[in-house]
VEXKOL-732315 format. One record per residue (C-alpha): residue number from 1; residue in three letters; y, x, z; chain. Coordinates in Angstrom, 2 decimals, padded with zeros to 5 digits. Layout:
<pts>
   n res       y       x       z chain
 NUM ALA       Y       X       Z     A
...
</pts>
This chain:
<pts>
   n res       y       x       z chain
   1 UNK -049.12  016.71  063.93     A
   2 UNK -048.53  016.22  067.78     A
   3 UNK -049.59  013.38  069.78     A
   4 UNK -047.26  012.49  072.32     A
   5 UNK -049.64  011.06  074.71     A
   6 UNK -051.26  014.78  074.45     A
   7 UNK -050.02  017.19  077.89     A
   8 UNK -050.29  020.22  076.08     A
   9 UNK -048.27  018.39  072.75     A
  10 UNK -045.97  017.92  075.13     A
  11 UNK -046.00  021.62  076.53     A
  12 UNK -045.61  022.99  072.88     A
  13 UNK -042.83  020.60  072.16     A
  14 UNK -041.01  021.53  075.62     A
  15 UNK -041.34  018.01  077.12     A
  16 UNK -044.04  019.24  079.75     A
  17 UNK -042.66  021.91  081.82     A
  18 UNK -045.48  025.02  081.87     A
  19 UNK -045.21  028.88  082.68     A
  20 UNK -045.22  029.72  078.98     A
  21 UNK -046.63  033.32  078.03     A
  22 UNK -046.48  033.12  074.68     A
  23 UNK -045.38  030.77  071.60     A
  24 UNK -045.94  031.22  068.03     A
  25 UNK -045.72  029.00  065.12     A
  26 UNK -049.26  028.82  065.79     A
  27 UNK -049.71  029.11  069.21     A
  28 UNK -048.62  027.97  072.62     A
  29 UNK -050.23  030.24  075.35     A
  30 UNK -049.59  029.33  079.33     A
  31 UNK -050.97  029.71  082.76     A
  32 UNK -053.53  027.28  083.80     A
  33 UNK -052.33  025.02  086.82     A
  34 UNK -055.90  025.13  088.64     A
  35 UNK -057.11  028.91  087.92     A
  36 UNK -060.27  030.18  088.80     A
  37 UNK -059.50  033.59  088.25     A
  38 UNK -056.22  035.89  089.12     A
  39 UNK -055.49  035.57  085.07     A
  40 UNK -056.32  032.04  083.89     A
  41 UNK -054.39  031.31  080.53     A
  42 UNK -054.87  028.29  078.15     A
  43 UNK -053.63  029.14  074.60     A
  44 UNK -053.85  026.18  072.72     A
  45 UNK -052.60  025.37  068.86     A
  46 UNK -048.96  024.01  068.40     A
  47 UNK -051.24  021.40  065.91     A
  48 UNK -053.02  019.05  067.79     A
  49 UNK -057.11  019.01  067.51     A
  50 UNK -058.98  017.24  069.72     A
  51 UNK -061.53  019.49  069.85     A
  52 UNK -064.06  022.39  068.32     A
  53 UNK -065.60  019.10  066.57     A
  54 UNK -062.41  018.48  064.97     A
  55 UNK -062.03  021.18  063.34     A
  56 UNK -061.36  021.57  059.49     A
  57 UNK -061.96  024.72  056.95     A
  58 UNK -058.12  024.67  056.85     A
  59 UNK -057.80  025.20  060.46     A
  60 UNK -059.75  029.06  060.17     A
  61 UNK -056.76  030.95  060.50     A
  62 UNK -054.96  028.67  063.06     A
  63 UNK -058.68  029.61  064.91     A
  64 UNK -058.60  033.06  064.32     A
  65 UNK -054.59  033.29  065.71     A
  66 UNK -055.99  031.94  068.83     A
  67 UNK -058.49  034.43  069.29     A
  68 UNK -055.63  037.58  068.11     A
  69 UNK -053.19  035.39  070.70     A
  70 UNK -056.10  035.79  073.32     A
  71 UNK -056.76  039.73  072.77     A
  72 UNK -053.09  040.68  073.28     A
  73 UNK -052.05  038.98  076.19     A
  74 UNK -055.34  040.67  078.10     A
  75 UNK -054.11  043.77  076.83     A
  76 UNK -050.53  042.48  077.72     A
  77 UNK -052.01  041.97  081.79     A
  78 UNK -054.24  044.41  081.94     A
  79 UNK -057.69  043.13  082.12     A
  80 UNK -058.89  044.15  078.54     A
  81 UNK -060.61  047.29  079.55     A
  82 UNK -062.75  045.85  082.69     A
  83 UNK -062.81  042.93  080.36     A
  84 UNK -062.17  038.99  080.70     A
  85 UNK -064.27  035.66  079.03     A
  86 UNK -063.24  033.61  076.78     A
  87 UNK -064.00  029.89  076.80     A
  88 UNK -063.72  026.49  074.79     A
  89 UNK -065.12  023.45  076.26     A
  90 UNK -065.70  020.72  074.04     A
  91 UNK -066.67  017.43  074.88     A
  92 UNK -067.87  015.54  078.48     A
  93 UNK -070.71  017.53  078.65     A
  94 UNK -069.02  020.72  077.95     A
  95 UNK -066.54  020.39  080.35     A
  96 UNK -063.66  019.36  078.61     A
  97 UNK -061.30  017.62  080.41     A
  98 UNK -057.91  017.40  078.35     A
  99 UNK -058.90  016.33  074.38     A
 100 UNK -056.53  019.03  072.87     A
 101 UNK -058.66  022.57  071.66     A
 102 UNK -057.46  024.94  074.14     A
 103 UNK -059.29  028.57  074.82     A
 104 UNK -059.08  029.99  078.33     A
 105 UNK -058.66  033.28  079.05     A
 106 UNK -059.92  034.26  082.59     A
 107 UNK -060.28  037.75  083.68     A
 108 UNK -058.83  039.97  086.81     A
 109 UNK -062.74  039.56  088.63     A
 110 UNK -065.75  040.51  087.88     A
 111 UNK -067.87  037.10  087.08     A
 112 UNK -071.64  036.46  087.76     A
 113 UNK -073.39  036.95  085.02     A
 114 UNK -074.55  033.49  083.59     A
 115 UNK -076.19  034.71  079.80     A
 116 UNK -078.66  037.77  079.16     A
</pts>
């Protein structure tokens, strides 16, 4: 289910060109065109969900794939043993500016702590 008004839809079905890392049946990982980090990638599900709010009990494992997706490519580049953050926006508030789940991946500097 893609919507073809949907950028990264149109990334996972090659319509959208992108600096593609990775691609799974699952999974569509890429570098972020605005990074704020020397490793900024979006991995995003080939399946199009809006966002963390639209998620569905059948959607676990496509979840969990992004999160497996997410731990090799920092081992891939090198940032998994001085470590890198993982984030999902969802919604206005939350920062979320493109309505398709994505999870960045943003490591290679060390980042002010924001959360004790």
């Amino acid at each position: 289910m893609n919507d073809k008004n949907c950028v990264f839809c149109n990334i996972v079905n090659g319509t959208q060109p992108a600096k593609i890392v990775f691609k799974n049946d699952f999974a569509t990982a890429f570098w972020d065109i605005n990074p704020v980090a020397p490793v900024h990638i979006l991995i995003i599900p080939n399946k199009h969900i809006e966002s963390i709010n639209h998620l569905q009990v059948k959607d676990t494992l496509l979840l969990g794939n992004l999160f497996q997706v997410a731990k090799n490519i920092a081992k891939d580049l090198n940032i998994d043993k001085n470590g890198y953050r993982l984030v999902i926006n969802t919604g206005p508030d939350g920062g979320q500016s493109i309505y398709h789940l994505h999870l960045h991946l943003v490591g290679g500097k060390k980042f002010v702590q924001v959360f004790k």
